[in-house]
C-alpha positions in Angstrom: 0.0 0.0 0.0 2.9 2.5 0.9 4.3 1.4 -2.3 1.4 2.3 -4.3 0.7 5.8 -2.5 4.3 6.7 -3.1 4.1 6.1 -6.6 0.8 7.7 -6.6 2.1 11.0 -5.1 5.5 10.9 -7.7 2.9 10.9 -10.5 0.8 13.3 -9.5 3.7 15.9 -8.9 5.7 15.0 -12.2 5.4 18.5 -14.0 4.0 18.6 -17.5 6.8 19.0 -20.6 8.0 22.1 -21.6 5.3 23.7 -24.3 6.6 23.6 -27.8 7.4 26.8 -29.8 4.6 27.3 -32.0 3.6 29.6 -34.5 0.6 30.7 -33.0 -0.4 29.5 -29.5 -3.8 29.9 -28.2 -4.7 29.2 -24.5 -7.1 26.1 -25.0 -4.7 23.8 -26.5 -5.8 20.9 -24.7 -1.8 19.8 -23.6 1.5 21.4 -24.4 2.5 18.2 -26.4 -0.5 18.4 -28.6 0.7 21.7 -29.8 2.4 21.6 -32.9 6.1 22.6 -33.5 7.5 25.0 -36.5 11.1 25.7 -36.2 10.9 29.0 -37.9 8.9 30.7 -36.1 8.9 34.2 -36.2 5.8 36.0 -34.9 3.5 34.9 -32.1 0.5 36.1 -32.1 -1.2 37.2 -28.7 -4.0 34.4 -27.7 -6.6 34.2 -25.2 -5.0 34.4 -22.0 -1.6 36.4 -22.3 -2.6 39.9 -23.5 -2.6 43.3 -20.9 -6.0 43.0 -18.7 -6.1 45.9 -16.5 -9.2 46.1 -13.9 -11.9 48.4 -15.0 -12.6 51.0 -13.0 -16.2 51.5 -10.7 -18.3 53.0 -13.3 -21.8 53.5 -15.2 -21.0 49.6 -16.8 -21.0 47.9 -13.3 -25.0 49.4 -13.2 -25.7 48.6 -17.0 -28.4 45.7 -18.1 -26.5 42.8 -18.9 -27.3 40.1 -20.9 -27.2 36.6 -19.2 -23.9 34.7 -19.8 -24.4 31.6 -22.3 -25.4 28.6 -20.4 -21.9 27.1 -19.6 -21.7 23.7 -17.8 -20.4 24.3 -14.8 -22.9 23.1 -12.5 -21.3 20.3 -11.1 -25.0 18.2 -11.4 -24.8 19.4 -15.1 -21.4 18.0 -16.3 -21.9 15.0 -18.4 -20.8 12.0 -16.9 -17.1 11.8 -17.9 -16.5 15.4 -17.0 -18.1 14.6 -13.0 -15.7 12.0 -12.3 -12.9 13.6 -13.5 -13.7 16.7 -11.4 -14.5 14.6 -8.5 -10.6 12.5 -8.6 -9.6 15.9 -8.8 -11.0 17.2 -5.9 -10.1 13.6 -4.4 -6.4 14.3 -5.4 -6.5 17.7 -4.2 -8.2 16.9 -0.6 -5.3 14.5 -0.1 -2.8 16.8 -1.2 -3.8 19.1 1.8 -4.2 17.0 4.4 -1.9 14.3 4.1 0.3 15.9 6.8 0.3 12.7 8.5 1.7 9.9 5.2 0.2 6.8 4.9 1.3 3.9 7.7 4.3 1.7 5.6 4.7 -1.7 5.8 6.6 -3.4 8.8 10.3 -2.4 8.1 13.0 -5.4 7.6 16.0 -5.2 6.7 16.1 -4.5 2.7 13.9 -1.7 3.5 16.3 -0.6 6.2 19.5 -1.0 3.7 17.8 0.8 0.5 16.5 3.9 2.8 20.2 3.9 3.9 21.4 3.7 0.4 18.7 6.7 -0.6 19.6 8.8 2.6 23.4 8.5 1.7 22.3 9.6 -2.0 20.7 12.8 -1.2 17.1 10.7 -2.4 15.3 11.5 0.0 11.3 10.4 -1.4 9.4 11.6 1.7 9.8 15.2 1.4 9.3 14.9 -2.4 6.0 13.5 -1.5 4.8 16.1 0.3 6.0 18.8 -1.9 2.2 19.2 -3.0 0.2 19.6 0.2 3.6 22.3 1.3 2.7 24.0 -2.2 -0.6 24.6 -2.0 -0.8 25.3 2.0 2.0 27.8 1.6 0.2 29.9 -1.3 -1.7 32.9 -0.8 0.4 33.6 2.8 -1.5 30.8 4.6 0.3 31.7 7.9 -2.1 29.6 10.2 -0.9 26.7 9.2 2.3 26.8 9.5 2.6 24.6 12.3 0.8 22.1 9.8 3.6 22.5 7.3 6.3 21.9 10.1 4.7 18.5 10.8 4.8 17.6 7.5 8.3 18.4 6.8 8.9 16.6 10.4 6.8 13.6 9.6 9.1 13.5 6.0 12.3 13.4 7.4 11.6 10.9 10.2 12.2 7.6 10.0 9.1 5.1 9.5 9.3 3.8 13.2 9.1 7.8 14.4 6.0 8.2 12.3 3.5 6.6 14.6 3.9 9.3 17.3 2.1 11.9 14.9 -1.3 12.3 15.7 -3.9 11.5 13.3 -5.8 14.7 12.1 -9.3 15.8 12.9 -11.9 16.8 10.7 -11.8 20.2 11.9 -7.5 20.4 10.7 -8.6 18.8 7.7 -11.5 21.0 6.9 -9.4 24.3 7.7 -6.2 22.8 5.9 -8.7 22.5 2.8 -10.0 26.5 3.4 -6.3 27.7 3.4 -5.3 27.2 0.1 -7.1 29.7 -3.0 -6.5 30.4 -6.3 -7.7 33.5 -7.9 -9.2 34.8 -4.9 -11.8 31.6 -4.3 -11.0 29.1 -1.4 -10.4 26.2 -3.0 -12.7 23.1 -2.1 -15.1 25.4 0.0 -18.0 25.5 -2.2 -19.3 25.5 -5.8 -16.7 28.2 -6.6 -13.7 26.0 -6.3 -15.6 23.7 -8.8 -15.8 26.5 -11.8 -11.6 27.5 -11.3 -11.1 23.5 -11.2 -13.0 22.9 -14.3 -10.7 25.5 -16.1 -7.6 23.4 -15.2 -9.4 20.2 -16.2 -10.2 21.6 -20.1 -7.1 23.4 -20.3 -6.1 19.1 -20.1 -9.2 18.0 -21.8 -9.8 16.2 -18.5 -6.9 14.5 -17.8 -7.0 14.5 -13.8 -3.5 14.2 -13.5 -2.4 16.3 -16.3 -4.8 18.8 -14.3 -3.4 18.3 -10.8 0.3 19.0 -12.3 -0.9 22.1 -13.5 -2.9 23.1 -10.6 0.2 22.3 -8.3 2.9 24.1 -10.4 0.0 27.0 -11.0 0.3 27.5 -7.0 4.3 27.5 -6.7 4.8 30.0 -9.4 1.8 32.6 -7.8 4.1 32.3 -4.4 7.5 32.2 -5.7 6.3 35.1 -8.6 4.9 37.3 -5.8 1.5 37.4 -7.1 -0.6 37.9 -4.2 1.3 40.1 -2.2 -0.7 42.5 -1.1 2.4 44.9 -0.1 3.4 45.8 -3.7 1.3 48.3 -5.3 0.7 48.3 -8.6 3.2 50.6 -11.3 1.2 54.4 -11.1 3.5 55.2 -13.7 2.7 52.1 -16.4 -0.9 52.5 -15.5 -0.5 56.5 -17.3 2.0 55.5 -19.7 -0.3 52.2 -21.5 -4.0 53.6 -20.7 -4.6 54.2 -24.4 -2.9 50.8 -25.3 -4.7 48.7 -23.3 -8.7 49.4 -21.4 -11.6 47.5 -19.8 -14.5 48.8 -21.8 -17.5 47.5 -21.2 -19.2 44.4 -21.6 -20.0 41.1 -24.3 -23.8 41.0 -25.4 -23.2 37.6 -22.9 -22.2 40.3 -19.8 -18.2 39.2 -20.5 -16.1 42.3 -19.5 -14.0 43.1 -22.8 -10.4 44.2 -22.9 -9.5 46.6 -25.6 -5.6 45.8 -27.2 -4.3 48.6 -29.2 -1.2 47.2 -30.8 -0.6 50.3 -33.1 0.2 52.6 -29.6 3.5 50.8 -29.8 4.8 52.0 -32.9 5.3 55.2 -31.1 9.3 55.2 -30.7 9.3 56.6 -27.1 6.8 54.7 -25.6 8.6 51.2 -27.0 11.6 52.1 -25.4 10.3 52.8 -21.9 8.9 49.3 -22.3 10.9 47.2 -24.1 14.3 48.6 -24.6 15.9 45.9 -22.1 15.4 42.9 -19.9 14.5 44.8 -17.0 11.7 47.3 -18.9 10.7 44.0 -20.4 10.5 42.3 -16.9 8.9 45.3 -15.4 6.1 45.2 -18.7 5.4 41.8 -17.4 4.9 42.2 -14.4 2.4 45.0 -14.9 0.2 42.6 -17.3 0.1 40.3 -14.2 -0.9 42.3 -11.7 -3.5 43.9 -14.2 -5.0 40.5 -15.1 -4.9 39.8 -10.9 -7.0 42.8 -10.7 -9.7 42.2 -13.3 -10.0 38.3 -12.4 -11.0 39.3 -8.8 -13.6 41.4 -10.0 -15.1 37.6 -10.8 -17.4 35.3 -8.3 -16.8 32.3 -10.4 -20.4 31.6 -9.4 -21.8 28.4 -11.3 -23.3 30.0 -14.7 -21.8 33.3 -14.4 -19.3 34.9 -16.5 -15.9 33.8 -15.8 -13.7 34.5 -18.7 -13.4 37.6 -21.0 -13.4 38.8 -24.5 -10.1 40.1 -25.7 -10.3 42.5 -28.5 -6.7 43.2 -30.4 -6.5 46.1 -32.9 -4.1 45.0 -35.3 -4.3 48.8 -36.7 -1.0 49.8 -37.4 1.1 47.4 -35.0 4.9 47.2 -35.3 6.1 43.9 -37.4 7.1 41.0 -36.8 10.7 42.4 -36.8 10.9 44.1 -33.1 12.6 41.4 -31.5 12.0 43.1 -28.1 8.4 43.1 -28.4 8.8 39.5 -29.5 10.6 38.0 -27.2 8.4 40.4 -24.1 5.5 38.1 -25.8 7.2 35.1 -25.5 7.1 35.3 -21.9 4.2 36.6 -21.8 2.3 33.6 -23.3 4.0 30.8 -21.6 3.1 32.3 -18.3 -0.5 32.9 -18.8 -0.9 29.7 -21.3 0.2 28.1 -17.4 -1.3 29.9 -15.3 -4.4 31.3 -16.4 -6.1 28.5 -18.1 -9.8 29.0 -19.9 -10.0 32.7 -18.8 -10.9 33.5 -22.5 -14.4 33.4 -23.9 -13.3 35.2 -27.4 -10.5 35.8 -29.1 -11.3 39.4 -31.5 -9.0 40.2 -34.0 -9.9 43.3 -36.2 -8.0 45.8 -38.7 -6.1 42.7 -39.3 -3.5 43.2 -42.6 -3.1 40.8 -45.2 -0.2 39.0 -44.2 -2.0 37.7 -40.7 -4.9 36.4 -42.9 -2.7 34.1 -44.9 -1.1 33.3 -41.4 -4.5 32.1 -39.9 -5.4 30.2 -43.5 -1.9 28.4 -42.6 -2.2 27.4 -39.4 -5.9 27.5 -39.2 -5.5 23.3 -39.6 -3.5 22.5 -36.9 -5.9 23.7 -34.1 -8.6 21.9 -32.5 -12.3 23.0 -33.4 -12.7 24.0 -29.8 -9.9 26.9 -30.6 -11.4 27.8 -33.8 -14.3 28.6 -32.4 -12.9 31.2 -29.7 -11.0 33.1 -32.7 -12.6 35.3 -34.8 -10.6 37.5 -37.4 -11.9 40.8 -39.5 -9.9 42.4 -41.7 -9.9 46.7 -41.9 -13.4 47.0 -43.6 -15.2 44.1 -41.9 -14.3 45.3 -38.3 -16.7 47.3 -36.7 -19.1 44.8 -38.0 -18.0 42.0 -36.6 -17.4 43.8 -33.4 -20.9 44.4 -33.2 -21.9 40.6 -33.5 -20.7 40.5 -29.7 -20.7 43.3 -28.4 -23.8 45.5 -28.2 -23.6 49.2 -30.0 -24.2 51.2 -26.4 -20.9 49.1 -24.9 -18.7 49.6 -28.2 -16.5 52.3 -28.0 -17.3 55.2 -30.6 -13.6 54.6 -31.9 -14.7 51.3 -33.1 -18.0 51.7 -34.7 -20.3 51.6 -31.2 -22.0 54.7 -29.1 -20.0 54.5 -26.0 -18.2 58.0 -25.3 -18.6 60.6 -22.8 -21.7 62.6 -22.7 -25.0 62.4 -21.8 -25.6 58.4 -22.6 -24.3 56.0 -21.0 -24.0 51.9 -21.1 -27.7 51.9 -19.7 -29.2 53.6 -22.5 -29.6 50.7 -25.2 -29.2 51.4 -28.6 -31.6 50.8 -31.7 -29.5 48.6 -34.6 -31.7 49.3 -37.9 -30.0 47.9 -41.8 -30.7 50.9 -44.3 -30.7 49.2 -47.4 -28.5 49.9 -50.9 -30.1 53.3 -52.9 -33.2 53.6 -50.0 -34.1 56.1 -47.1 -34.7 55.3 -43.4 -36.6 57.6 -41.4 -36.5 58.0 -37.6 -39.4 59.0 -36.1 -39.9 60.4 -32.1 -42.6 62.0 -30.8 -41.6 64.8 -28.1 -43.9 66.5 -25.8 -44.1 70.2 -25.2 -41.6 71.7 -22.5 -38.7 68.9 -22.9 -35.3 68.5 -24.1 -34.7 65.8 -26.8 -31.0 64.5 -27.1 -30.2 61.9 -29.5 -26.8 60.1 -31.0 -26.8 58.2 -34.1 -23.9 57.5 -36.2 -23.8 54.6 -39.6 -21.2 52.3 -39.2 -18.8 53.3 -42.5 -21.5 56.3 -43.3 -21.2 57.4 -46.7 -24.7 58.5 -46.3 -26.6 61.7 -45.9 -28.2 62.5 -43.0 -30.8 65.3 -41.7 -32.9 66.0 -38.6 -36.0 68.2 -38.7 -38.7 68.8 -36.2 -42.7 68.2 -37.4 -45.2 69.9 -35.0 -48.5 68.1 -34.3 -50.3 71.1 -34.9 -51.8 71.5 -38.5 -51.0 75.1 -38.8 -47.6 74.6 -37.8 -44.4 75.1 -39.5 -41.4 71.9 -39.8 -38.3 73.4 -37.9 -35.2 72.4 -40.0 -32.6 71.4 -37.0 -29.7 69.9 -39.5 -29.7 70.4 -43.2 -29.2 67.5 -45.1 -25.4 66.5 -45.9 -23.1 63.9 -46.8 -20.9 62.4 -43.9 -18.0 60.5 -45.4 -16.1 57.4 -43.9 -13.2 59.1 -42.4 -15.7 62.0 -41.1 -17.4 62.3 -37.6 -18.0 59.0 -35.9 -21.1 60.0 -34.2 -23.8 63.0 -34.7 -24.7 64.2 -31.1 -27.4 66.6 -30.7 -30.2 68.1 -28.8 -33.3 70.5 -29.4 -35.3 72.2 -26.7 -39.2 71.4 -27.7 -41.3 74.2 -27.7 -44.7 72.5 -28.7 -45.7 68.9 -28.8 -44.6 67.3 -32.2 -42.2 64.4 -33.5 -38.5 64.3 -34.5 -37.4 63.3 -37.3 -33.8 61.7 -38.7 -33.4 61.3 -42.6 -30.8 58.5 -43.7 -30.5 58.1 -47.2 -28.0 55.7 -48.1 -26.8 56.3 -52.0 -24.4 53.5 -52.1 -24.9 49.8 -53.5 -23.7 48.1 -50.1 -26.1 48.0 -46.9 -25.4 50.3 -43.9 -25.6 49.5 -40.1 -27.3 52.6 -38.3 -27.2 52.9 -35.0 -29.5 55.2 -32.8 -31.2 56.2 -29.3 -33.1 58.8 -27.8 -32.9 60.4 -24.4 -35.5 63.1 -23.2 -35.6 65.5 -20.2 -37.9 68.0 -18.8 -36.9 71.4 -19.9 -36.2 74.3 -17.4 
């Protein structure tokens, strides 16, 4: 028996190989040796899990409607049946990991047992200590100071000989239940409640259920968050990065599913000064990483990992005008970038946006586009310059897009509450908006056409017959590279309706997107 759990414990503590270098890695590859291998590789593109996530700020979004996250089977009574066992040897393997302070009773010793312990002890082998290098790992994370005296026992217990071990007293369920609360991950107390079930789930697809695949992951996960500093609360976060990348990298608002969305502006990087400060040697690059980690740390936590709820993101990357494949520095800060959160941050992505993406990375994906599991495909989605605000708008909803990327959000009078009408003005036809206003009000109103090459007028009809139609904007053209949205506002004198002329000239249909907002005049 003492046999068998030894062999057990050496297993389940035997680290996963090294990732291969890939041309494109993307954070669901179910195990690094799955992933294929090109020698040559000379641009990685950033996947699900590695790009800048800082936290977004308290704001109007935290209050918005949301949309309920897609049904996602986390629900421990909902997992099919492969998917529950393997979570339950998991949590088996994880239980025994943090309480087996006290190993397993070995057989009677005799005296080959006696002269091969000798032989290991003189070697430097010693297989006790290694064996307990899991239950150390995960009760020292996250500062676990009460225990401690738990982790002395165990180190005692290890270096003991088999006759000593008897003296240690068996643990009772309240040790083992508080050994179990000590260790997190992510903020969540792991095996606490159904919490610890969603962050285990991510380790288990990120192995395509292989438990012990999962457990090595989940172990080495844990020593690299204590030796890497993560949650130590005593180091504040860089003031100065935080000014220097806001433009490069921002929470904006949510996924049509409620998944907070990270905005990645590659093309802030071109700028010569700003690449330097952050990439001009190891220790900018080093301090550049660091920064992304702490900035993902914060936006996780803003998570519950409740069963059903939004737990992973949507990363957007603007591919406008990034620096080539030629910046070694960048490069090689995005090598380190992705191996660490390919590790350590497994399933945190819901979808993978690329848009304004050039030619060259379209051939790429067509390339590599066969050597990745359907599950990766189908967090991916790429749009090329004219196709990008479009596609943007498939997931995310016009009042949470920023106005820099074909949606309504800016600063003004609307905010992510006030939900946006989505209308398809077809080729060579007029749309009319119609409002009705009351006397004594204020009407406000945005609208913008995503691309525009369309004319566009406002004009305000009183219900009166005798009355005369108040011309607020003349018809005129608004061109592509013109103003992104039309803001406006007219004080209503008498009761009547608004009106908003679209008239789309071209042979291609047009997105428009619209809302109203109305307040009691002074």
């Amino acid at each position: 028996m003492a046999e068998q759990v030894e062999k057990m414990s050496h297993e389940e503590q035997s680290p996963p190989p090294p990732p291969q270098e890939a041309v494109l890695t993307v954070s669901d590859v179910p195990s690094p040796e799955q992933t294929p291998k090109h020698d040559n590789a000379s641009l990685l593109v950033p996947e699900a899990d590695d790009l800048m996530i800082p936290a977004s700020p308290t704001s109007a979004e935290d209050k918005a409607p949301l949309s309920p996250p897609p049904p996602e089977a986390d629900h421990a009574d909902k997992l099919p049946e492969n998917e529950m066992k393997a979570l339950q040897e998991l949590k088996q393997l994880l239980q025994h990991a943090l309480n087996h302070a006290t190993p397993a009773p070995p057989p009677p010793p005799n005296q080959e047992s006696d002269k091969d312990n000798n032989n290991s002890n003189s070697n430097g082998n010693h297989h006790h200590p290694s064996r307990q290098t899991i239950a150390t790992t995960l009760l020292e994370d996250d500062g676990a100071k009460t225990l401690e005296a738990i982790e002395e026992t165990i180190i005692s217990c290890a270096r003991t000989s088999p006759a000593s071990k008897k003296c240690t007293p068996p643990k009772s369920p309240e040790q083992e239940q508080s050994s179990s609360a000590a260790a997190s991950l992510y903020g969540v107390k792991l095996l606490e409640d159904d919490r610890s079930d969603v962050i285990l789930l991510k380790f288990l697809r990120a192995r395509d259920f292989r438990v012990k695949d999962a457990f090595a992951m989940l172990n080495n996960t844990l020593k690299w968050r204590r030796e890497f500093g993560v949650d130590d609360e005593d180091k504040d976060s860089d003031a100065e990065l935080d000014s220097q990348l806001e433009r490069a990298v921002f929470m904006h608002g949510r996924s049509k599913h409620g998944h907070p969305v990270c905005y990645n502006v590659y093309g802030e990087f071109r700028d010569a000064d700003l690449y330097q400060k952050m990439f001009s040697d190891e220790e900018k690059r080093q301090r550049f990483l660091r920064w992304r980690i702490r900035f993902m740390e914060k936006s996780i936590k803003k998570f519950d990992f409740g069963p059903g709820r939004a737990s992973t993101i949507v990363q957007v990357n603007d591919l406008k005008n990034s620096p080539g494949p030629n910046r070694w520095e960048l490069r090689q800060a995005t090598n380190q970038a992705l191996q660490l959160f390919q590790d350590n941050y497994p399933e945190f992505v819901a979808k993978q946006i690329f848009i304004n993406v050039p030619w060259w990375y379209l051939v790429l994906n067509k390339m590599i586009s066969p050597f990745l599991t359907q599950r990766t495909k189908s967090k991916f989605v790429v749009a090329g310059p004219s196709k990008s605000a479009e596609t943007l708008l498939k997931y995310i909803s016009a009042e949470q897009t920023p106005a820099q990327y074909g949606g309504l959000s800016k600063e003004g009078d609307f905010g992510f509450g006030d939900s946006v009408t989505e209308i398809v003005v077809r080729p060579s036809a007029k749309h009319i908006v119609e409002f009705p206003v009351n006397q004594g009000c204020v009407v406000s109103w945005e609208a913008r056409v995503v691309g525009w090459e369309v004319n566009y007028g406002a004009e305000f009809v009183p219900s009166a017959e005798d009355g005369y139609t108040i011309i607020i904007q003349k018809s005129r053209r608004i061109g592509s590279n013109e103003e992104q949205v039309v803001c406006s506002s007219y004080k209503v004198c008498e009761k009547g309706k608004l009106l908003l002329t679209f008239n789309n000239p071209t042979s291609k249909k047009k997105m428009l997107l619209y809302r109203f907002k109305t307040k009691v005049s002074n």
